[in-house]
FIZA-381320 format. One line per field, with one value per residue (C-alpha): x, y, z. Coordinates in steps of 0.2 Angstrom, whole numbers, plus 5000, padded with zeros to 4 digits. Each point is the difference from the previous one (the first is absolute). Layout:
N
x: [X ...]
y: [Y ...]
z: [Z ...]
This chain:
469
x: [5005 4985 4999 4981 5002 5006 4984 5003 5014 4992 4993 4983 4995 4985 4993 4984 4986 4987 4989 4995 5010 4993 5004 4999 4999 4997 5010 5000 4988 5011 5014 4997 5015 5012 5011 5014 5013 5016 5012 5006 4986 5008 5016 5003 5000 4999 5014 5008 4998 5005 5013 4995 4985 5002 5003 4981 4988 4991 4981 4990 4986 4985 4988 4989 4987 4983 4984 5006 5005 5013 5008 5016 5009 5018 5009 5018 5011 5002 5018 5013 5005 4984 4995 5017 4998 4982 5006 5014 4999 5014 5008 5010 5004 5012 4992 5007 5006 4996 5010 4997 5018 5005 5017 5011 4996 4982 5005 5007 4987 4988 5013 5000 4982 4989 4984 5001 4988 4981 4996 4991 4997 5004 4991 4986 4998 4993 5011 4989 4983 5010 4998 5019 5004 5018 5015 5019 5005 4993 4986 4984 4985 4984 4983 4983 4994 4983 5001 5018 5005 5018 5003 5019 5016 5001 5008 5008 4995 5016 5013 5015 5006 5013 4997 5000 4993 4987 4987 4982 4996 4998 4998 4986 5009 4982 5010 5007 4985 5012 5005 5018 5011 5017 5006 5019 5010 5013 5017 5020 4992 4983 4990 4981 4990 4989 4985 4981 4984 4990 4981 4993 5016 5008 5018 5012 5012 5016 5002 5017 5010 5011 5017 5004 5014 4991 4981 4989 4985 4985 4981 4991 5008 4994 4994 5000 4993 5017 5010 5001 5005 5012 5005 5015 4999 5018 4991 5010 5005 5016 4987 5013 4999 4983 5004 5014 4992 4984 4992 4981 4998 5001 5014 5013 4998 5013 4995 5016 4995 5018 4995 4984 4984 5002 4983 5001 4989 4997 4992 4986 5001 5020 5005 5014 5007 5001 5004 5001 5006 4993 5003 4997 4981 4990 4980 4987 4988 5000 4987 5003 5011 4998 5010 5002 5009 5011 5005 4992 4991 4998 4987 5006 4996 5016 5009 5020 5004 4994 4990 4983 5006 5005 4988 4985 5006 4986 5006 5006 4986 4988 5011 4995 5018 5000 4998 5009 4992 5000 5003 4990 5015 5005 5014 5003 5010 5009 5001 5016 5010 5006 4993 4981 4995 4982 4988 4988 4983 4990 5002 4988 5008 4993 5001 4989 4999 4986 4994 4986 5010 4991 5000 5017 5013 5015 4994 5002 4988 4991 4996 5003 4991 5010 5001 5010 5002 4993 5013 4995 5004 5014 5009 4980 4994 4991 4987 4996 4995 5006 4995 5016 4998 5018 4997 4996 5010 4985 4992 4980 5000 4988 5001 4990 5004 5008 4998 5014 4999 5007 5004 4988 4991 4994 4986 4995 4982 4991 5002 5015 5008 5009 5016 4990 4984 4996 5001 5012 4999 5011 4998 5003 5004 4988 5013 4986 4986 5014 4992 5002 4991 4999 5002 4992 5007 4994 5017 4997 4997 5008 4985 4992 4984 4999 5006 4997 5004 5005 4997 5018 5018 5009 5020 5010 5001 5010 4992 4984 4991 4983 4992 4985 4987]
y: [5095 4992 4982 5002 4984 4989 4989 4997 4989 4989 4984 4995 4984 4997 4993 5005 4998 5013 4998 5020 5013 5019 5010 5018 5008 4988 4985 4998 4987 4992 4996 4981 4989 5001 5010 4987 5010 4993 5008 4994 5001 4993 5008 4990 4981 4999 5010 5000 5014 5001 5016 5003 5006 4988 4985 4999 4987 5000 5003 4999 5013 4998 5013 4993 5013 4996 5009 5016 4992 4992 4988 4997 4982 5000 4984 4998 4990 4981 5003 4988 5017 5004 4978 5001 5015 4996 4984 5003 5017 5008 5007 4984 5005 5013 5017 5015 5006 4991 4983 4986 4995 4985 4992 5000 4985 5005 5015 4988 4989 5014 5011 4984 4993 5018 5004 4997 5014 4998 5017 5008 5014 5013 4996 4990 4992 4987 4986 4990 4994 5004 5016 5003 5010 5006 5004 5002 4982 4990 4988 5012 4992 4994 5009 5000 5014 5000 4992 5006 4983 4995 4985 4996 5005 5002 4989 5007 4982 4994 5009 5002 5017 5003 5020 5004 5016 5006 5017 5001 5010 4990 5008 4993 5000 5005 4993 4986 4993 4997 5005 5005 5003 4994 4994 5002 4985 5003 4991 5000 5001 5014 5002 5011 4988 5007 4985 5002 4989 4996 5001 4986 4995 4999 4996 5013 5001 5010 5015 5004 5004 5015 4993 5010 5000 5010 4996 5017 5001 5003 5000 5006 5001 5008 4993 5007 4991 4993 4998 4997 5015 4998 5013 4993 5011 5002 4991 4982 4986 4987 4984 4990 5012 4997 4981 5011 5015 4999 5013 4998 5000 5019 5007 4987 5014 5014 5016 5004 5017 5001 4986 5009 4993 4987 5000 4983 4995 4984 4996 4990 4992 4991 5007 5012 5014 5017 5013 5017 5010 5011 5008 4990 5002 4986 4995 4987 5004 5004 5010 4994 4999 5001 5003 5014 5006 4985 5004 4995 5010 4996 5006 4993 5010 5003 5004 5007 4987 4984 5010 4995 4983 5005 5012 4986 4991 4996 5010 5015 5001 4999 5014 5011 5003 5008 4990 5003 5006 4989 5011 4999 4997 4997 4992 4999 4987 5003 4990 5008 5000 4993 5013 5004 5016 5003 5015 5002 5001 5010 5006 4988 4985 4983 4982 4984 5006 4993 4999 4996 4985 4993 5017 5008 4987 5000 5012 5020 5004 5014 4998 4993 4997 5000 5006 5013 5012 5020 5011 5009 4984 4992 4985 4994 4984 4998 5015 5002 4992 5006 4999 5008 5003 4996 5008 5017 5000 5003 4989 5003 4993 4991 5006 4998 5006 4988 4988 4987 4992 4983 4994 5006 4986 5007 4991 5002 5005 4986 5006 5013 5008 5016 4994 5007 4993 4990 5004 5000 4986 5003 4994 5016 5001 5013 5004 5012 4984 4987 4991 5000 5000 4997 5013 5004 5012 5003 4999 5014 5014 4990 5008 4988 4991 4989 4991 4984 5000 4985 4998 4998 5004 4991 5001 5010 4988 4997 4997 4992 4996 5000 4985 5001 4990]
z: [5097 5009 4988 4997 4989 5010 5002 4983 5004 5018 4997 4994 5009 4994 4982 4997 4985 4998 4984 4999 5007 4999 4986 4999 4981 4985 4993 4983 4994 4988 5016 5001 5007 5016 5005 5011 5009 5007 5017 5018 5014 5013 5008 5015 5005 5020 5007 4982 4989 4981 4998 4982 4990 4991 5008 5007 4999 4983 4999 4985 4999 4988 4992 4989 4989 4994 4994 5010 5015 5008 5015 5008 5005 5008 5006 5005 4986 5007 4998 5009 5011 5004 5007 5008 5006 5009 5005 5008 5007 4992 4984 4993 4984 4993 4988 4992 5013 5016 5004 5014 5008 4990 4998 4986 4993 5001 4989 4988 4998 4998 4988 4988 5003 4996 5007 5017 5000 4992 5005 4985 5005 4987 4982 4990 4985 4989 4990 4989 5011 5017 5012 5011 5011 4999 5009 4996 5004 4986 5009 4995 5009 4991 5006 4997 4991 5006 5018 5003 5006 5001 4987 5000 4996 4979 4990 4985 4989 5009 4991 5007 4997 5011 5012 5018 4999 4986 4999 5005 4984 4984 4984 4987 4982 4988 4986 5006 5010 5015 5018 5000 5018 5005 5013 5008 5000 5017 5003 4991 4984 5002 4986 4997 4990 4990 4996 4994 5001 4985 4998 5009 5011 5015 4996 4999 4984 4997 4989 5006 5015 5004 5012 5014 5012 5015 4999 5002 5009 4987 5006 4981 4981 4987 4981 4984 4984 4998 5015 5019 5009 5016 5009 5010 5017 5008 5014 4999 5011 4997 5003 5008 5012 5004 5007 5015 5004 5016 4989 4994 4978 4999 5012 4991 4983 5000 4992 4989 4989 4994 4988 4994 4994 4984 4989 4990 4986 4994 4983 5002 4985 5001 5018 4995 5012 4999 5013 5005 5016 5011 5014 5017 5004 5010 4994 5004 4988 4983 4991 4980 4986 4983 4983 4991 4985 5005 5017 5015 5012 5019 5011 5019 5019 5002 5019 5001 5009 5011 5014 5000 5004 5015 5004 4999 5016 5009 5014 4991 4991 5015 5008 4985 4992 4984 4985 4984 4986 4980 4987 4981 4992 4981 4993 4984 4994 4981 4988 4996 5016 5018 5012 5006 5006 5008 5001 5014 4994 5012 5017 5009 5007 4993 5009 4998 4982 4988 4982 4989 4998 4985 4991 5005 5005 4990 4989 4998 5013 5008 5020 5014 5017 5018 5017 5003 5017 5000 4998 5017 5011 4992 5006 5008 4992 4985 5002 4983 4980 4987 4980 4990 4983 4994 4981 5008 5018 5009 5014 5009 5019 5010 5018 5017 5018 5013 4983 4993 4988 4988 4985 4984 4992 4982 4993 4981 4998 4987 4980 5007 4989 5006 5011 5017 4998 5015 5019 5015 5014 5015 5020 5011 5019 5008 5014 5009 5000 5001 4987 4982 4982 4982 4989 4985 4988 4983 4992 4985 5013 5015 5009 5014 4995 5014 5018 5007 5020 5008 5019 5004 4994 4986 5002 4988 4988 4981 4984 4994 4984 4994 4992 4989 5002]
């Protein structure tokens, strides 16, 4: 297959502030705040080239909406890659999956001093007055919201929870006030530990931790009103190994299925364990999870095994190899017992999954917003949104030729109060201009009600999140 996407994944040198870009259709009147998006846009450093989607150069991409209207801003992330990268001319520090030559006792000092990578290129979010951008090591980066300027590495109030390796998709706990993530603590002794931030702070505090022999790679969790949902992939390295073997982070984790997949919950409340099995199934993100008659149900976009990691080399990718599809899948986790089984949901595929987060997280919910391919050109990239009603098994699709698309922002419309009252906001590559759009849906109907074109391409990117003004 002819990779039509591909200039979705070349670097975008430039940075660039236009205070009005065209719109076709109408915006809402009452859209008023910014969009900020956050992905790799530069692929290459001289004669370097990064391997992984991935392991990109992290640009921040602004879309800020008022009285009808609206601009665009991007800047690259001030990172300590990116000013090493541009002052010396090549790729110095080690990603996801690409990794300068260095010595062993280089690997060592980095394996035990983490975060030689400020790369925050994946998520964003807010901790008490601060905006990060985030990555999986834990040193998120602190941004400007408005001017997109780079303002340091964040300190977490100078706690010192120890981790090497943490997700880029917090969850908010309504009830609770408080951010809650974990982060993996790697070496004879490995444990996940489970922390939350209170309203107003920066320090991190333990809930509970989970030991672990063999450390699994985990990019999302899922939360219920109760607990902190971990499902540990049989995707797991032996850290120590990680000081010997000339392998970047990701080729040092070895998919074992015979193990299966473990799903852990952790009480939020006094940090005991319970878990169940499942077969082995791989996921980056989840979708939700809430209780139910007192077992818990897991929404996740599930994938047989670890594929797409492989398939999204930069190079494979670029070569237009078929990419797996995630699955809607549910598990149900009973009260009563030691396995999990799952149910698909419907027959679309679902990744870059989304909520009304305010509305629907953590609770019995009713849909969900992701990209997703066409079923008539499987294994192409992301050509697709999809809105899936998870109560009636049914799903209404957003398609566009030549057109492909990102993650689904929903934004709640002011005074909502049906679950779907607000719009869609998502960047799409037009692979027949070469140049790409925002996209306006009207989330009820998930019918188009406007575009914004940008003069020039914005690389594939992750995730995003809107802020009011």
């Amino acid at each position: 297959m002819t990779s039509t996407y591909k200039q979705g994944l070349t670097t975008l040198e430039g940075e660039f502030q236009i205070d009005h870009l065209p719109v076709s259709g109408q915006l809402p009147p009452w859209l008023s705040g910014s969009l900020v998006r956050n992905g790799p846009a530069k692929f290459e450093i001289g004669a370097q080239k990064y391997r992984h989607w991935f392991d990109g150069l992290s640009m921040l991409h602004r879309f800020a909406f008022k009285n009808s209207a609206v601009s665009y801003a991007n800047k690259y992330l001030q990172s300590r890659d990116y000013r090493e990268a541009m002052t010396k001319g090549q790729i110095t520090l080690s990603g996801f999956a690409t990794d300068p030559c260095r010595s062993i006792f280089q690997r060592f000092f980095s394996m035990f001093s983490p975060g030689t990578t400020e790369n925050g290129n994946v998520n964003l979010t807010q901790v008490a007055d601060s905006y990060i951008a985030m990555t999986e090591v834990p040193l998120p980066i602190e941004f400007d919201p408005q001017t997109l300027k780079t303002l340091g590495v964040f300190d977490y109030g100078g706690d010192k929870l120890p981790g090497a390796v943490t997700t880029a998709h917090p969850h908010f706990d309504a009830q609770r006030q408080s951010l809650v993530n974990y982060i993996t603590e790697m070496g004879r002794e490995s444990k996940y530990n489970v922390y939350h931030i209170l309203p107003g702070q920066k320090r991190r505090e333990l809930i509970g931790a989970v030991p672990v022999p063999e450390p699994a790679y985990m990019h999302s969790f899922g939360m219920t009103e109760n607990f902190v949902i971990l499902a540990e992939f049989p995707l797991v390295v032996n850290p120590l190994k990680l000081l010997i073997r000339n392998k970047p982070f990701i080729e040092n984790f070895e998919w074992k299925p015979e193990r299966g997949t473990r799903l852990i919950a952790l009480n939020k409340r006094d940090g005991a364990i319970k878990t169940w099995m499942s077969q082995a199934f791989f996921a980056f993100h989840h979708v939700n999870a809430f209780e139910q008659n007192g077992d818990i149900v897991l929404d996740i976009a599930a994938y047989n095994d670890k594929g797409l990691i492989d398939a999204i080399y930069l190079e494979r990718l670029r070569a237009g190899e078929p990419i797996p599809a995630a699955q809607f899948r549910r598990y149900r986790l009973p009260a009563n017992g030691s396995n999990a089984d799952y149910e698909a949901l419907v027959s679309e595929s679902i990744e870059l999954p989304r909520l009304n987060y305010k509305y629907s997280n953590a609770k019995d919910y009713r849909f969900a917003y992701g990209a997703s391919y066409r079923p008539d050109r499987p294994g192409d990239f992301n050509n697709q949104l999809v809105k899936v009603d998870v109560r009636e098994r049914t799903a209404k699709v957003w398609l566009a030729e030549d057109c492909y698309v990102g993650e689904p922002v929903f934004v709640a419309a002011p005074k909502a109060i049906a679950e779907d009252d607000g719009v869609i906001l998502c960047v799409v590559l037009n692979a027949t201009k070469g140049t790409s759009f925002l996209l306006v849906l009207e989330a009820n109907s998930f019918a188009e009600i406007a575009r914004a074109e940008v003069p020039h391409h914005i690389p594939f990117g992750f995730h995003g999140q809107y802020f009011a003004d």
